[in-house]
C-alpha positions in Angstrom: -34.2 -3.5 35.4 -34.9 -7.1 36.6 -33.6 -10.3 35.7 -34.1 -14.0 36.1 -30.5 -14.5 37.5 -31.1 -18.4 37.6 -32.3 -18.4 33.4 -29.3 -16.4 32.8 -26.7 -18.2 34.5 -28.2 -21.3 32.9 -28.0 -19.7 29.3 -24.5 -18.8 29.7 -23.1 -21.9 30.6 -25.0 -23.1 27.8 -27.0 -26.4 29.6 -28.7 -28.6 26.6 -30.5 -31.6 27.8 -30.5 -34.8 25.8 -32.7 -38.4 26.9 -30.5 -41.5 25.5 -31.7 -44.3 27.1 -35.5 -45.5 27.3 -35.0 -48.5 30.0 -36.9 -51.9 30.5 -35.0 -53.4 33.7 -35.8 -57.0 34.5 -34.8 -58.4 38.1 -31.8 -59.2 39.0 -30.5 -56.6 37.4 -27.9 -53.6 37.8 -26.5 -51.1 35.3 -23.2 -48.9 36.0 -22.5 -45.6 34.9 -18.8 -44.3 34.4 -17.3 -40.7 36.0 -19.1 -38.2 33.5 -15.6 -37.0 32.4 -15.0 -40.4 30.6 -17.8 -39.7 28.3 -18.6 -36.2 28.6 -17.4 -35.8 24.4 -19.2 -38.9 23.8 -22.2 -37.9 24.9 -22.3 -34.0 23.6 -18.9 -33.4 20.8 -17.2 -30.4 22.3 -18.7 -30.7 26.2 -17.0 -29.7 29.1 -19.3 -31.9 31.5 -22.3 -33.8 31.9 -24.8 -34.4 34.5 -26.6 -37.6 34.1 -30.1 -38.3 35.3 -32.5 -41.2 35.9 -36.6 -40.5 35.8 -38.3 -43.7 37.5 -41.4 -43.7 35.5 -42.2 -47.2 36.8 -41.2 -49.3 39.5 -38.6 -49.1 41.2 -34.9 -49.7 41.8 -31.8 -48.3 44.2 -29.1 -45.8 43.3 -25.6 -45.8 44.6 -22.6 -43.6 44.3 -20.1 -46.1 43.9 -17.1 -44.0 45.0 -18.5 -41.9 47.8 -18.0 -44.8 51.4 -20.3 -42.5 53.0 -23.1 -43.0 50.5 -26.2 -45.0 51.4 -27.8 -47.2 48.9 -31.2 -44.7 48.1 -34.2 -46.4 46.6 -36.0 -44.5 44.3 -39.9 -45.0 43.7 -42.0 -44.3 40.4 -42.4 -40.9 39.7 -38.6 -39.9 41.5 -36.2 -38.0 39.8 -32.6 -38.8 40.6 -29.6 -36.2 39.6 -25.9 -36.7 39.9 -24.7 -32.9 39.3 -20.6 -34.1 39.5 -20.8 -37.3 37.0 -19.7 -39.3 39.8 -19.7 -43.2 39.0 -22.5 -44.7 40.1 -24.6 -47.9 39.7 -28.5 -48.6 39.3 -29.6 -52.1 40.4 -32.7 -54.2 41.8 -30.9 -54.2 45.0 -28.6 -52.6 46.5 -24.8 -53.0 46.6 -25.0 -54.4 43.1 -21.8 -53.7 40.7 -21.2 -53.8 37.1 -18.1 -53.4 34.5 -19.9 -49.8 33.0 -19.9 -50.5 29.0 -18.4 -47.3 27.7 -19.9 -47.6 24.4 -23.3 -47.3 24.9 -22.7 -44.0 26.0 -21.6 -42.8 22.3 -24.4 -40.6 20.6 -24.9 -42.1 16.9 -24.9 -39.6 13.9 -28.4 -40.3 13.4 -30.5 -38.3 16.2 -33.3 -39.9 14.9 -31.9 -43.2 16.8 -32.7 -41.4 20.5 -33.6 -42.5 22.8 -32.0 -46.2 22.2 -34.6 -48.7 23.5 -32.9 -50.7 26.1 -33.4 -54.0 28.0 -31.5 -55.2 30.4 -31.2 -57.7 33.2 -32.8 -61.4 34.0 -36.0 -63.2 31.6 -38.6 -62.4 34.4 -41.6 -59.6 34.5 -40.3 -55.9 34.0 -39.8 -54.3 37.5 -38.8 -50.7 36.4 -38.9 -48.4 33.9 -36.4 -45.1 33.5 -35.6 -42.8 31.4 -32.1 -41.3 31.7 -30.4 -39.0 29.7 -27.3 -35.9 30.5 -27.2 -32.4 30.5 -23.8 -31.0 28.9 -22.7 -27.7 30.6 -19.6 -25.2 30.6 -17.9 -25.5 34.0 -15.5 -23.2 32.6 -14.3 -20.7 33.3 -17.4 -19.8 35.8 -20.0 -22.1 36.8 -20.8 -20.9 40.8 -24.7 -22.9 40.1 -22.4 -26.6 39.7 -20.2 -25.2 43.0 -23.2 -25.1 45.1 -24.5 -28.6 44.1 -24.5 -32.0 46.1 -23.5 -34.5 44.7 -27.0 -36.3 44.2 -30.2 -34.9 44.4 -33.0 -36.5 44.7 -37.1 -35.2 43.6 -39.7 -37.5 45.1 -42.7 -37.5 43.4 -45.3 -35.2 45.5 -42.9 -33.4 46.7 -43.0 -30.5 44.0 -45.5 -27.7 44.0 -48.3 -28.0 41.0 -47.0 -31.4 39.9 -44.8 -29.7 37.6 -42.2 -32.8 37.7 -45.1 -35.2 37.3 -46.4 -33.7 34.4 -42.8 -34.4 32.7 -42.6 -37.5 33.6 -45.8 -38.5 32.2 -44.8 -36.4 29.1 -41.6 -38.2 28.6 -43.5 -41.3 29.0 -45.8 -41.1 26.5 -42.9 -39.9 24.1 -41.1 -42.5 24.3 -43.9 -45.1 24.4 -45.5 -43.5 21.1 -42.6 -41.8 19.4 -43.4 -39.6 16.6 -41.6 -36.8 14.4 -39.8 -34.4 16.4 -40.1 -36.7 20.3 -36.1 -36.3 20.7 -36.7 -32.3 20.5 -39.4 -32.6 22.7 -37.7 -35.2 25.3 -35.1 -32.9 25.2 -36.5 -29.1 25.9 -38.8 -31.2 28.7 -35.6 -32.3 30.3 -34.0 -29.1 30.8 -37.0 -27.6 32.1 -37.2 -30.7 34.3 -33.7 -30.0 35.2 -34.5 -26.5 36.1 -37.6 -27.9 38.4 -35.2 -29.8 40.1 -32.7 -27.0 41.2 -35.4 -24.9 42.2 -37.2 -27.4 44.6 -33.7 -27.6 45.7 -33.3 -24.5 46.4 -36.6 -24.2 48.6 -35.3 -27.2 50.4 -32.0 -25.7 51.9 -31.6 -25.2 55.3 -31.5 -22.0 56.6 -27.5 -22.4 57.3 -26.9 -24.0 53.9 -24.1 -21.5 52.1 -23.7 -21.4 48.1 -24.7 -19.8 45.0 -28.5 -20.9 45.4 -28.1 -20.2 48.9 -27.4 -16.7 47.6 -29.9 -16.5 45.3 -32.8 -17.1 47.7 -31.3 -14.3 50.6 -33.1 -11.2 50.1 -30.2 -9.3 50.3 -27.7 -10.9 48.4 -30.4 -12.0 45.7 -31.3 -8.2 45.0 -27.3 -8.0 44.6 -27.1 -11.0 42.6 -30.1 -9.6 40.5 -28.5 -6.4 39.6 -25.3 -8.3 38.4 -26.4 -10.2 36.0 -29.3 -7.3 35.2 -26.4 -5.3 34.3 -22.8 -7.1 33.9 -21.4 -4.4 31.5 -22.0 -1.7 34.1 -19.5 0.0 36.0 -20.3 -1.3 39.4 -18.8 -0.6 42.7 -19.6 -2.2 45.9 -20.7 1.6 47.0 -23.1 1.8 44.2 -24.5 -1.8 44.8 -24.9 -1.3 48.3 -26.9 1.8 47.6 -29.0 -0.1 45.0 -29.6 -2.9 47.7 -30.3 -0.9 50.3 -28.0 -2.3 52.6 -24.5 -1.3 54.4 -21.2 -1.8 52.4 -19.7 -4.0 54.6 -23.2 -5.7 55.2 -23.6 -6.1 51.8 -19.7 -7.4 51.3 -19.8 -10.1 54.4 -23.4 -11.7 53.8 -22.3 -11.7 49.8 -19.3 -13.6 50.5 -20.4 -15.9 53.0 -23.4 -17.0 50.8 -21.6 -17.1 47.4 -18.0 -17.5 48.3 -17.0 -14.4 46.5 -16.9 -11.0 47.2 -19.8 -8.9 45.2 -17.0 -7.2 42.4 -14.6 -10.3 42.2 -18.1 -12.5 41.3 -18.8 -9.7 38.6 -15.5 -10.1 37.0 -15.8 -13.9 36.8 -19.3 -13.6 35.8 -18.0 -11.3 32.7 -16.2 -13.7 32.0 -18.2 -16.8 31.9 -20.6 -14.0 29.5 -17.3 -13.6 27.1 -16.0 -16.8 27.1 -19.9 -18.0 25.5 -19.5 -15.2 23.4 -15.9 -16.4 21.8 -17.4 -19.8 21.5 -20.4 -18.9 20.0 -20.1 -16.4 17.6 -17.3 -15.0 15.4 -17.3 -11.5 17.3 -13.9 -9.4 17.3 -12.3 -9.5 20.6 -12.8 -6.0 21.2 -16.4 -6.3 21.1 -16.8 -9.5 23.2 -15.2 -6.9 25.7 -17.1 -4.0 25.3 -20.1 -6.0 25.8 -19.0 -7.2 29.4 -17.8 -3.7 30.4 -14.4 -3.5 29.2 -13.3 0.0 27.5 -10.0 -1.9 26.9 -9.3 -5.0 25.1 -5.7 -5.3 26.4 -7.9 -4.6 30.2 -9.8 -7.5 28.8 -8.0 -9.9 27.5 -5.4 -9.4 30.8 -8.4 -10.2 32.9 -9.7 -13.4 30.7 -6.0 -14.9 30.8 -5.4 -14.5 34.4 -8.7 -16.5 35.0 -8.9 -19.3 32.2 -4.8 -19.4 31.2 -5.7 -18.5 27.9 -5.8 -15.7 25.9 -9.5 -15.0 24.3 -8.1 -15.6 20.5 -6.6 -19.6 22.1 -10.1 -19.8 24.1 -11.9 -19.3 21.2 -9.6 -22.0 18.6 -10.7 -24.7 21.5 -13.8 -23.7 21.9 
């Protein structure tokens, strides 16, 4: 049985995309967004975090990360795509080194989704020099997220630089959504920002370098992507590392080393936590009896189970569930 490992791990950490802001920016100008984790809620009720991300659909304008000393003022173009995976702070301005107090207000979703995206201009009286549209992706991070672990802290897509223009086509897309918005142009901004967002880690990934370690790094070996494959093919199975080696067609301790180099786990460890990322979805998402959610991700036991789900989130299934 095969499996789109990438699709699955995005499903279970339940990623929704959502466009707030459509942006006029007239020079001088500069805009400053807080540390996701001040407005995570704000943004998506119940999130754990949120990615923000900025589409220059005209124009042009420099991105900083505001905390990070080592980070160079990056300009982006028309047509770039800029991601900040962590929610660090960071600032958009006409040029660079520009700061702002970041207005935590604008960053709370109205009850009316209808409103979206809000219609913003900002900066000096003088000719528009960019356009953006920006928006979040809300994610779990908890209590298993290994595709966030293996993330910079910004990525950047330059237009062009995507195979079949895939990332240009939703950018011309969102454009014209937001420039003629009809019935139903939130839904549709927002299912063409998470496939965007799934463009993105995939150019990514076929940019790494060859030493780059991680879970995408993972994903694109051979070896350990056949292994990773199988796992989330088949997490309720009883796997052993002798039984995925075989499947792989590799060595144990081949299989074992190259796993955990790439992906920072070791093959059976990453199958527990993966269950329970799977269960922990599962507690949140429907009204299943414990002992199902844990016969779904392999357990025979539930006392097995929920032992195994405490020891990694702190809580019991029953208390993840009341928070969730």
């Amino acid at each position: 049985m095969s499996t789109d490992a990438l699709s699955e791990l995005l499903s279970a950490v339940r990623l929704t995309g959502s466009v707030f802001f459509d942006v006029t920016a007239i020079s001088p100008w500069v805009a400053e967004a807080p540390p996701s984790a001040q407005i995570a809620n704000d943004v998506t009720p119940g999130a754990q975090h949120a990615i923000e991300y900025h589409v220059v659909t005209d124009g042009s304008c420099w991105i900083s990360l505001v905390d990070v000393d080592s980070f160079e003022p990056v300009r982006l173009e028309a047509g770039d795509i800029a991601v900040i995976p962590h929610g660090d702070p960071h600032a958009l301005s006409s040029e660079p080194g520009m700061r702002a107090e970041p207005d935590l207000d604008v960053h709370r979703r109205p009850e009316d989704g209808n409103a979206l995206p809000f219609k913003l201009t900002t900066g000096g009286t003088g000719p528009s020099d960019a356009h953006l549209v920006c928006g979040f992706f809300s994610c779990d991070i908890r209590p298993f997220n290994p595709l966030l672990e293996s993330l910079p802290r910004f990525i950047r897509c330059e237009r062009g630089k995507t195979p079949e223009g895939l990332l240009e086509n939703f950018i011309r897309f969102a454009a014209a959504e937001t420039n003629n918005k009809r019935a139903g142009s939130q839904s549709i901004l927002n299912r063409l920002s998470e496939l965007m967002f799934v463009e993105v880690i995939r150019t990514h990934m076929d940019q790494l370098a060859s030493n780059n370690i991680g879970w995408l790094a993972g994903l694109r070996d051979p070896l350990v992507g056949r292994a990773l494959t199988l796992l989330h093919a088949r997490p309720a199975h009883g796997w052993t590392l002798d039984e995925l080696a075989t499947e792989t067609g590799a060595s144990r301790s081949v299989l074992a080393e190259r796993f955990a180099h790439l992906t920072g786990y070791p093959p059976i460890q990453y199958l527990t936590q993966w269950r329970m990322q799977l269960a922990a979805k599962r507690l949140a998402d429907t009204n299943a009896k414990v002992a199902a959610v844990a016969a779904a991700v392999g357990y025979e036991s539930e006392a097995a189970f929920s032992r195994a789900f405490k020891k990694l989130t702190g809580r019991s299934p029953s208390e993840w569930r009341s928070v969730s």
